[in-house]
C-alpha positions in Angstrom: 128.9 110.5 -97.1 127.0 113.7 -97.6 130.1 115.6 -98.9 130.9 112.8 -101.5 127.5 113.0 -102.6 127.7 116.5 -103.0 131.2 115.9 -105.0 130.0 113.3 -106.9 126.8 115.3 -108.0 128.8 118.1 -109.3 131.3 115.7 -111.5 131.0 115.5 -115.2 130.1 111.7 -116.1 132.8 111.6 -118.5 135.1 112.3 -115.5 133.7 109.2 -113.5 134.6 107.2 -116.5 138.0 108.7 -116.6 138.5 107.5 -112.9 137.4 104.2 -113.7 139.3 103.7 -116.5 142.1 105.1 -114.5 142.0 102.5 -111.8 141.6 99.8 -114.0 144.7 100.6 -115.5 147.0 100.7 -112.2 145.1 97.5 -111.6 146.5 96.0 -114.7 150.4 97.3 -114.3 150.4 96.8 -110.4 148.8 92.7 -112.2 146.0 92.7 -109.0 143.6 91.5 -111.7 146.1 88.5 -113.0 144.8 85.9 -111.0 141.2 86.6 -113.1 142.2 85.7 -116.0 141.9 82.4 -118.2 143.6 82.0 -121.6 145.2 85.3 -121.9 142.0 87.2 -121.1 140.6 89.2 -117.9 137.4 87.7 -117.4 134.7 90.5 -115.9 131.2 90.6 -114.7 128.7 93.1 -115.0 126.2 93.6 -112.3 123.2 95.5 -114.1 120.9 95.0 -111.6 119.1 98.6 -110.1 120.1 100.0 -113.3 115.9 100.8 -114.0 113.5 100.1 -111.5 109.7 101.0 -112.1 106.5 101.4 -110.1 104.4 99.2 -112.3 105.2 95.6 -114.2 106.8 96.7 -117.3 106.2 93.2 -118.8 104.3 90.1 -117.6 106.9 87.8 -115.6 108.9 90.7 -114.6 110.9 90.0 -111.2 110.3 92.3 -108.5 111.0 93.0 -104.9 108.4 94.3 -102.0 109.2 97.3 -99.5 108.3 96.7 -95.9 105.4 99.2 -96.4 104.0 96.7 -99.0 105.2 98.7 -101.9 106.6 96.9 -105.3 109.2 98.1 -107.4 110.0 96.1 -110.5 
C-alpha cells in the first residue's frame, strides 16, 4: 500500500474526482446501480464520518471514541 500512497499523494484532487465520477458512470451504463433505485432515482448514502476529528470537545454532547492508550478524539 505504500506505493499507492505515494501515487495517491502526488494526484491532483480534481483528478480523484474525475476517477470517481468516472466509475460512477460505467456503473450507470454497465446498470450495477439499477437495483438501488426507487421511483426513477439512484438512492445514495454519504458516510461523513472521520471527515474532522479533534483533540478536544468542539461542542458540549459531542460523540467521541477512546484509544487504547486512553486518548479521546472527538
Amino acid at each position: 500500500m505504500d506505493t499507492v500512497h505515494v501515487f495517491l499523494k502526488g494526484l491532483c484532487p480534481s483528478e480523484l474526482e474525475k476517477i470517481n465520477r468516472i466509475l460512477i458512470q460505467q456503473q450507470i451504463q454497465k446498470r450495477v446501480l439499477d437495483k438501488f433505485r426507487y421511483n426513477g432515482r439512484y438512492i445514495v448514502a454519504v458516510d461523513g464520518t472521520g471527515v474532522f476529528s479533534f483533540n478536544h470537545e468542539p461542542f458540549a454532547g459531542c460523540p467521541h471514541k477512546s484509544s487504547k492508550n486512553g486518548e479521546k478524539s472527538w
